[in-house]
N, CA, C and O atoms as a GROMACS GRO file, in nm:
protein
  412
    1UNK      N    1   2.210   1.179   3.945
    1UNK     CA    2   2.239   1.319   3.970
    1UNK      C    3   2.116   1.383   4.031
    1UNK      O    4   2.009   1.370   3.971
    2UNK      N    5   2.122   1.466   4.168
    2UNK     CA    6   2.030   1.530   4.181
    2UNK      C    7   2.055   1.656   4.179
    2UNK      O    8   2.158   1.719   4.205
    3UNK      N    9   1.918   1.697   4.136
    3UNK     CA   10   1.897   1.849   4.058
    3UNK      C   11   1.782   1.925   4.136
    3UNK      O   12   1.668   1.882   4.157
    4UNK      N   13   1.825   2.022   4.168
    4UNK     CA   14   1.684   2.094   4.225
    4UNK      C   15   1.654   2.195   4.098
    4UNK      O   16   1.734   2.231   4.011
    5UNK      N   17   1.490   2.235   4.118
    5UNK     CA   18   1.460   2.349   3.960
    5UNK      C   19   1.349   2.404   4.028
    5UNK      O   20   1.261   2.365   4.104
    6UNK      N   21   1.386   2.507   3.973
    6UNK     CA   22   1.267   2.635   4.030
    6UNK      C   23   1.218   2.691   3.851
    6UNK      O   24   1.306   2.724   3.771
    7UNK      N   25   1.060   2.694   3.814
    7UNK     CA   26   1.015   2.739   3.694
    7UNK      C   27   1.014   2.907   3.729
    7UNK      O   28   0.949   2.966   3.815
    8UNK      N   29   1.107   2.956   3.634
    8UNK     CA   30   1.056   3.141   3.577
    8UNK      C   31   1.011   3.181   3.536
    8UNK      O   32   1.006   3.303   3.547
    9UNK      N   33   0.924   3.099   3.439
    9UNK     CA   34   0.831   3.122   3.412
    9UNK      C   35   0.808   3.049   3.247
    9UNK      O   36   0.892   3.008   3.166
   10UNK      N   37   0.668   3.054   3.243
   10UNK     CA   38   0.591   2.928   3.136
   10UNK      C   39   0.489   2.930   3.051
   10UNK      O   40   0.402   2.996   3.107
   11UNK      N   41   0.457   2.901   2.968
   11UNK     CA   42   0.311   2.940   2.925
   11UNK      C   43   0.327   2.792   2.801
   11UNK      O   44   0.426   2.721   2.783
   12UNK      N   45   0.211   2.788   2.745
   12UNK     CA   46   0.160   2.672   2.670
   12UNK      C   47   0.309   2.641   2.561
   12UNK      O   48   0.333   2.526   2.522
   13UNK      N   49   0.358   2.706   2.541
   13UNK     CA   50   0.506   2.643   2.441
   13UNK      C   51   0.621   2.604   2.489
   13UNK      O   52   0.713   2.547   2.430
   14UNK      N   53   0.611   2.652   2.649
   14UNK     CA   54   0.717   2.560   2.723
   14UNK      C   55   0.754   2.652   2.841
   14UNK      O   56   0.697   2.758   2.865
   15UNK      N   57   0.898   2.578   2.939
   15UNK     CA   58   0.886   2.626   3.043
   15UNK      C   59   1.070   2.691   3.050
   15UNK      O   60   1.160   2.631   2.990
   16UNK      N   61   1.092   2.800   3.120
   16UNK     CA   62   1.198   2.819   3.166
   16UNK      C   63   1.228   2.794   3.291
   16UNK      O   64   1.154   2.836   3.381
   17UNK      N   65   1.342   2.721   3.319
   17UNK     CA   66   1.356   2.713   3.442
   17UNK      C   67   1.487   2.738   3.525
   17UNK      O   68   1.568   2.790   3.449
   18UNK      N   69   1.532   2.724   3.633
   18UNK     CA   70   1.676   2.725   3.666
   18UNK      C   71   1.707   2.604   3.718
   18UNK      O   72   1.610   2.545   3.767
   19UNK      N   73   1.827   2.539   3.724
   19UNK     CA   74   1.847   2.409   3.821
   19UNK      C   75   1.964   2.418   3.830
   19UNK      O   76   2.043   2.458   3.743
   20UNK      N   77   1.993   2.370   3.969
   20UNK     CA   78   2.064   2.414   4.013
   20UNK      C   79   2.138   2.187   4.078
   20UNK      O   80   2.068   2.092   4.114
   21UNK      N   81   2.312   2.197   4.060
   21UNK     CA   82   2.312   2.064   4.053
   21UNK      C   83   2.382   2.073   4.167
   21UNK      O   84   2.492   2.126   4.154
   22UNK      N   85   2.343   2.028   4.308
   22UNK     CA   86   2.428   2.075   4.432
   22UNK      C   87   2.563   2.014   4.443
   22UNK      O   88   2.665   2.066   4.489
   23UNK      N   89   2.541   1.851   4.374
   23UNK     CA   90   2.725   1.828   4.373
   23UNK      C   91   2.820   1.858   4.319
   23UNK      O   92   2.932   1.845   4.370
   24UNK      N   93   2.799   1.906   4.199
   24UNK     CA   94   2.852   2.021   4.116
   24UNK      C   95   2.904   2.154   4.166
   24UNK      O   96   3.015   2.205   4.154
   25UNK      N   97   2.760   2.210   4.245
   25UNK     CA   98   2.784   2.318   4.256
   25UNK      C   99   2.743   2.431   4.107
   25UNK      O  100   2.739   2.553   4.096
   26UNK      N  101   2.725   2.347   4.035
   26UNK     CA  102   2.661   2.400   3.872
   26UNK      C  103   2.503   2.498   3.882
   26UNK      O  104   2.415   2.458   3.958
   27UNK      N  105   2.486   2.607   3.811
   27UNK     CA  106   2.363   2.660   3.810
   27UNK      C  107   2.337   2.676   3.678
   27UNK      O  108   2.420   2.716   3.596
   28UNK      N  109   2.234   2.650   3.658
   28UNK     CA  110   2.218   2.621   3.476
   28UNK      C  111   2.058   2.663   3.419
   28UNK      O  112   1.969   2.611   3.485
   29UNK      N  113   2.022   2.733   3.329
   29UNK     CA  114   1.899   2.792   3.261
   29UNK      C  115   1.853   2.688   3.186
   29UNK      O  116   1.931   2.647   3.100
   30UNK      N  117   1.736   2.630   3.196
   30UNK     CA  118   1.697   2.525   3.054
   30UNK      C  119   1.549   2.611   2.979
   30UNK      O  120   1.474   2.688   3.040
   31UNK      N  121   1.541   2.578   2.868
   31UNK     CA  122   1.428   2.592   2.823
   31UNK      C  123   1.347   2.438   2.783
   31UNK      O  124   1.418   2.353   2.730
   32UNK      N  125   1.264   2.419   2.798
   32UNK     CA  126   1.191   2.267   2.753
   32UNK      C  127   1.019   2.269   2.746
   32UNK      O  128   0.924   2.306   2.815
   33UNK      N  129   1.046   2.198   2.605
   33UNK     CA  130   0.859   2.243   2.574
   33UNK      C  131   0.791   2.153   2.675
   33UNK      O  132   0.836   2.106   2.780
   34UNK      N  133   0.679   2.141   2.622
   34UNK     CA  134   0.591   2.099   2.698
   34UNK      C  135   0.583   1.943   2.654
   34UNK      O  136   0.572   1.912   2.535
   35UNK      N  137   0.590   1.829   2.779
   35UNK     CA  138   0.585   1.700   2.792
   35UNK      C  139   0.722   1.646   2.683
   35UNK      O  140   0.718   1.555   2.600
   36UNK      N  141   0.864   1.758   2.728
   36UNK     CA  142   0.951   1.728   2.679
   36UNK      C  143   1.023   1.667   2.822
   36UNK      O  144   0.964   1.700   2.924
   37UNK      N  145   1.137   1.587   2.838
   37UNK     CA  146   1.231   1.548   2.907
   37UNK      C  147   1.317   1.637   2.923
   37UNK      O  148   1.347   1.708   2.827
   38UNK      N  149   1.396   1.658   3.086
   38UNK     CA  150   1.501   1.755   3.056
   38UNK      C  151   1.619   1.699   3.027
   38UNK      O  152   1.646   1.595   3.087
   39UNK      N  153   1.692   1.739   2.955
   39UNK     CA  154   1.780   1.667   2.911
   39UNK      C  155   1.940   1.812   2.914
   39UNK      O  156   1.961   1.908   2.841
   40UNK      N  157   2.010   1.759   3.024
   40UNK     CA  158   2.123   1.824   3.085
   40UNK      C  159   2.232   1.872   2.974
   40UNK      O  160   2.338   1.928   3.003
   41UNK      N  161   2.200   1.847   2.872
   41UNK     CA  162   2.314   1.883   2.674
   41UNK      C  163   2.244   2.036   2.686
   41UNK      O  164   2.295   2.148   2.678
   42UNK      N  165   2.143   2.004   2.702
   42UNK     CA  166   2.038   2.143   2.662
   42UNK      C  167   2.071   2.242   2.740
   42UNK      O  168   2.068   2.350   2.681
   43UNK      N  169   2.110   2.247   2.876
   43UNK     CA  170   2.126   2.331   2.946
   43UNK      C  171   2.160   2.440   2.935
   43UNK      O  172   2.190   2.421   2.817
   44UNK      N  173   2.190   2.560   2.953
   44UNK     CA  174   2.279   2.717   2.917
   44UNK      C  175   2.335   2.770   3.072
   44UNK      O  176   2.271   2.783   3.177
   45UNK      N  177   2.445   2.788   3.050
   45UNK     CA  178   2.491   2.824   3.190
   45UNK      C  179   2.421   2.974   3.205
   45UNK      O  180   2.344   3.026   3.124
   46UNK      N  181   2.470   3.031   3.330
   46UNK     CA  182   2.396   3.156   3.385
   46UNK      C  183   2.431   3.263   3.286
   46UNK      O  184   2.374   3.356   3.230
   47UNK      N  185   2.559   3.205   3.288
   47UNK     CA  186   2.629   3.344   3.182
   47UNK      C  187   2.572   3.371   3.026
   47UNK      O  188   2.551   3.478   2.968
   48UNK      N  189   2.557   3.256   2.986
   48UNK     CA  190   2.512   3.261   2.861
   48UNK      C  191   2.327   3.305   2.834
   48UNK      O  192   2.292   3.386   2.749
   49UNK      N  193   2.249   3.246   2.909
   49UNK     CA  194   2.130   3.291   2.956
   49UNK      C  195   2.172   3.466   2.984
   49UNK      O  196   2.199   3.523   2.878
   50UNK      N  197   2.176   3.517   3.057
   50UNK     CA  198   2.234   3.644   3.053
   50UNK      C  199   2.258   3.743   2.983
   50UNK      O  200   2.222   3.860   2.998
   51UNK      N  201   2.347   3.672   2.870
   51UNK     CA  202   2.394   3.742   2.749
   51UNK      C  203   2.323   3.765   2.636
   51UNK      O  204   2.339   3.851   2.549
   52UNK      N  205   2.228   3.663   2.649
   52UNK     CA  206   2.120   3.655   2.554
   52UNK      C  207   2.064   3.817   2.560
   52UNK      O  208   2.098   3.900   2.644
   53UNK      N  209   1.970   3.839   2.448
   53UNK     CA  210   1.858   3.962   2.448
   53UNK      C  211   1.742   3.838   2.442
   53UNK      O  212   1.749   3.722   2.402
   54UNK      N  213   1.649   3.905   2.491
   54UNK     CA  214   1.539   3.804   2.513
   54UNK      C  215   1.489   3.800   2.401
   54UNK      O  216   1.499   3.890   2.316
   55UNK      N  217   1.415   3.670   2.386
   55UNK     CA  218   1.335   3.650   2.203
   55UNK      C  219   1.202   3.616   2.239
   55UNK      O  220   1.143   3.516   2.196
   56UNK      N  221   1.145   3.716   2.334
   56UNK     CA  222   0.992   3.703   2.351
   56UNK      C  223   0.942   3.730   2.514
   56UNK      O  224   1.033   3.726   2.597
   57UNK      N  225   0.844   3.750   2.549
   57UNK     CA  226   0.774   3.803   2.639
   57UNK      C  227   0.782   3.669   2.766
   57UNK      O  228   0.775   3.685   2.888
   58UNK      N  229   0.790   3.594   2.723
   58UNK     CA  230   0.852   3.486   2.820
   58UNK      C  231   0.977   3.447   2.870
   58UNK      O  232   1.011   3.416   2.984
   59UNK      N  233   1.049   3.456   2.750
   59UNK     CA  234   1.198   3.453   2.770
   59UNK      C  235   1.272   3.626   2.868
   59UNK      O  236   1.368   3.629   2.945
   60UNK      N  237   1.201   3.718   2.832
   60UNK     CA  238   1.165   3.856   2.909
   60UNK      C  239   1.129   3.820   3.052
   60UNK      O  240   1.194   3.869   3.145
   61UNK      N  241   1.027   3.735   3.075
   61UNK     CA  242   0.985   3.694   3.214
   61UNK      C  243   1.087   3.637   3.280
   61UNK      O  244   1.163   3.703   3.352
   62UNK      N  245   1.097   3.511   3.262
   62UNK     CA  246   1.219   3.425   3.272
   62UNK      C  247   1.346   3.518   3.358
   62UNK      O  248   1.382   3.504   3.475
   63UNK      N  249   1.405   3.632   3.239
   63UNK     CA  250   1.510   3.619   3.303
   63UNK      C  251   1.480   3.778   3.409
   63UNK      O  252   1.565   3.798   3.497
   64UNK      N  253   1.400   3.850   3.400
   64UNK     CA  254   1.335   3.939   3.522
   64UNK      C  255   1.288   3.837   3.632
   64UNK      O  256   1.249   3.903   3.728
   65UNK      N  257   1.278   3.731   3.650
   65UNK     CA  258   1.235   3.618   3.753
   65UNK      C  259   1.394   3.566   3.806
   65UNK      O  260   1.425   3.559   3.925
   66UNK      N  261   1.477   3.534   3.702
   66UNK     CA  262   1.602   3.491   3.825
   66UNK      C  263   1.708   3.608   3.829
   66UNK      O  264   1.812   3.581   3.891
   67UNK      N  265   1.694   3.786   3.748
   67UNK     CA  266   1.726   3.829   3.814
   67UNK      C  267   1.681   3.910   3.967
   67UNK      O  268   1.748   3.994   4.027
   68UNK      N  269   1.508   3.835   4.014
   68UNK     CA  270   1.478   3.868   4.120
   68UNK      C  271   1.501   3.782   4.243
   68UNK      O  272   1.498   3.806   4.364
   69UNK      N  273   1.524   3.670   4.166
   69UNK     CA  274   1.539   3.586   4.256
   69UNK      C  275   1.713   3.594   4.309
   69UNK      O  276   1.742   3.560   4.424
   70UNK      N  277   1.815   3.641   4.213
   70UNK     CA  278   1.908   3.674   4.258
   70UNK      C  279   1.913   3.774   4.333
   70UNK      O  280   2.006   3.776   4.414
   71UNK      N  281   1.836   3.863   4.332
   71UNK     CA  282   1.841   3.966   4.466
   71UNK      C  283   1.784   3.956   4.603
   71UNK      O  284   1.828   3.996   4.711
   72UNK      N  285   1.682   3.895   4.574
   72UNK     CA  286   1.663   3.834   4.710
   72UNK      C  287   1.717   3.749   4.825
   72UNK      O  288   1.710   3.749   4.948
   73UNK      N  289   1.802   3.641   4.684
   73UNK     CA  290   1.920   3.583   4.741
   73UNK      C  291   2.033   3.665   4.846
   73UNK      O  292   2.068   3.642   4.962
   74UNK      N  293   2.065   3.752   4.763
   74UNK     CA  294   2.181   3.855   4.819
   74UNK      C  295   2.125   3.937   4.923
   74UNK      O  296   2.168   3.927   5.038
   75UNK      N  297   2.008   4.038   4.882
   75UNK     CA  298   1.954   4.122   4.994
   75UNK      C  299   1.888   4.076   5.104
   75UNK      O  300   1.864   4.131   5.212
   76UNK      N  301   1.858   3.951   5.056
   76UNK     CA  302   1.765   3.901   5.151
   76UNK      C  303   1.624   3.987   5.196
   76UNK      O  304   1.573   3.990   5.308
   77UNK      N  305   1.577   4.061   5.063
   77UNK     CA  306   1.467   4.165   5.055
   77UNK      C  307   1.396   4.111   4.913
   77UNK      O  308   1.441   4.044   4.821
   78UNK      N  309   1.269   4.168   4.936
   78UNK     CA  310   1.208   4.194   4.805
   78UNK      C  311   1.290   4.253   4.707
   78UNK      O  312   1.362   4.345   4.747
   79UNK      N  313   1.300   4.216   4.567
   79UNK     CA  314   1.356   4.286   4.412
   79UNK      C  315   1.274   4.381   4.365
   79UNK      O  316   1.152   4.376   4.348
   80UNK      N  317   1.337   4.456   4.348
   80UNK     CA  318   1.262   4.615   4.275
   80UNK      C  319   1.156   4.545   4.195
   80UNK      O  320   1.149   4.425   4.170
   81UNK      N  321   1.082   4.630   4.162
   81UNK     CA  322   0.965   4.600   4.104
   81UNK      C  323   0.998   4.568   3.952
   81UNK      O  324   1.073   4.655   3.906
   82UNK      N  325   0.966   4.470   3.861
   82UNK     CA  326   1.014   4.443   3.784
   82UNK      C  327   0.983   4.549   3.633
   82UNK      O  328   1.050   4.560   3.530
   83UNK      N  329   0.851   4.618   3.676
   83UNK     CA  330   0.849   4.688   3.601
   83UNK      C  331   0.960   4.824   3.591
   83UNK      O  332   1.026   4.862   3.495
   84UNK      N  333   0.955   4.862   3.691
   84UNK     CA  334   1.116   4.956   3.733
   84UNK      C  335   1.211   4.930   3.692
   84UNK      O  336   1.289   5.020   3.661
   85UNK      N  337   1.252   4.768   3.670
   85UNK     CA  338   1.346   4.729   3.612
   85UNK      C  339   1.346   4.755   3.428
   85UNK      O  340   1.451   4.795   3.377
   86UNK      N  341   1.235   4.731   3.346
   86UNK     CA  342   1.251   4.725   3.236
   86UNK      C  343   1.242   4.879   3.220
   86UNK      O  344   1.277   4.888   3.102
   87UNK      N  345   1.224   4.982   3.252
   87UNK     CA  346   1.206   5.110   3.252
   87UNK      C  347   1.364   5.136   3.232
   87UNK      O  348   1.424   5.173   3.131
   88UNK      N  349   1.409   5.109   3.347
   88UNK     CA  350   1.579   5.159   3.395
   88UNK      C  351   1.646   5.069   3.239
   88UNK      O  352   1.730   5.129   3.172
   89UNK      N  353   1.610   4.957   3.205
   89UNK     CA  354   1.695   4.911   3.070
   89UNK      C  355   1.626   5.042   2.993
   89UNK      O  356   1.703   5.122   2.939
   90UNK      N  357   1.533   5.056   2.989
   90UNK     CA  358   1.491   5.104   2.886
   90UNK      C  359   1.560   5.275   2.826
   90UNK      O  360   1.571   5.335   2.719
   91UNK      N  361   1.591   5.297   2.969
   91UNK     CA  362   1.624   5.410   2.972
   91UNK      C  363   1.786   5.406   2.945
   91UNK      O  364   1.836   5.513   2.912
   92UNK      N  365   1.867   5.297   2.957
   92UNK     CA  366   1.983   5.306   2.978
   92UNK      C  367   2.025   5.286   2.833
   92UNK      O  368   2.131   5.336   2.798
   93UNK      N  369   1.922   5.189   2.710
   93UNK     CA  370   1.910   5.150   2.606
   93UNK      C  371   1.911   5.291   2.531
   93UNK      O  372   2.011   5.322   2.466
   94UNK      N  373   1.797   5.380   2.540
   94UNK     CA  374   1.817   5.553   2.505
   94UNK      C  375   1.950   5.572   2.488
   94UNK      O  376   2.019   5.568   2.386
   95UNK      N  377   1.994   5.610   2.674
   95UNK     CA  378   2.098   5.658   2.636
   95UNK      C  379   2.206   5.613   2.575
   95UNK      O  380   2.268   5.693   2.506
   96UNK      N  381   2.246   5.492   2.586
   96UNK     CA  382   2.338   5.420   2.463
   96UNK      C  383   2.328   5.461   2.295
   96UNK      O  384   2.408   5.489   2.206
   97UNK      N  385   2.212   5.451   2.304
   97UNK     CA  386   2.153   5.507   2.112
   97UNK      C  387   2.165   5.627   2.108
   97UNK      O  388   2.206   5.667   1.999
   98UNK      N  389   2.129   5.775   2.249
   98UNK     CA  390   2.145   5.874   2.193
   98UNK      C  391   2.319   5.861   2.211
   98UNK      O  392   2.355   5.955   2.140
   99UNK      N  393   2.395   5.824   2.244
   99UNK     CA  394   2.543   5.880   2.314
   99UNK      C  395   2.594   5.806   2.185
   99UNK      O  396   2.643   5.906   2.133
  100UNK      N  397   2.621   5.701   2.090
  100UNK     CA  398   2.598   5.610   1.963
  100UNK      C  399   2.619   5.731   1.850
  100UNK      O  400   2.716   5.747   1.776
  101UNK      N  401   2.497   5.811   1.859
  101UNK     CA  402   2.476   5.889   1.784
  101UNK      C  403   2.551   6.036   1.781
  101UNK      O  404   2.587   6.104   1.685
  102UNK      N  405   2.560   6.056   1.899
  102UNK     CA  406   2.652   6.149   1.919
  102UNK      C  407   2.844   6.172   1.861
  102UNK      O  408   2.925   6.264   1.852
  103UNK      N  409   2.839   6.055   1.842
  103UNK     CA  410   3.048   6.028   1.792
  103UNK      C  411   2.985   6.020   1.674
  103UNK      O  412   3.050   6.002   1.571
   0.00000   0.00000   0.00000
């Protein structure tokens, strides 16, 4: 099987990455520590990666990295600045909690 993988990012406890399986047509999120094997069970599809809330400042990186890389894909432009991005959750997170609070 060939697999292409682009890292989102990594630091000393392991790496996130995307791979993508062209005969498939499959796009898939792995996480894998360091001088681990990748091993394709492990995988998380896009959707599920996604759905996640992130469980740390890497896993945070990670997925601000392939949702930039998905825009670039599409716009074929630079992705908003990623800090802009966690602002706009941040802000949208507010208003959910104040509007929550409101009923």
């Amino acid at each position: 099987m060939t697999v292409l993988a682009y890292n989102l990012a990594a630091d000393a406890k392991g790496t996130w990455r995307v791979v993508f399986v062209p005969e498939d047509l499959h796009l898939y999120v792995e996480f894998s520590r360091p001088n681990a094997e990748s091993n394709p069970v492990d995988w998380l599809s896009v959707d599920d990666f996604l759905a996640w809330r992130p469980k740390g400042a890497l896993h945070q990186d990670a997925l601000d990295r392939l949702v930039a890389l998905f825009c670039q894909a599409m716009r074929g432009q630079s992705p908003p600045h990623l800090s802009a991005r966690r602002a706009l959750l941040a802000r949208s997170k507010a208003y959910a909690a104040a509007s929550s609070e409101q009923r």
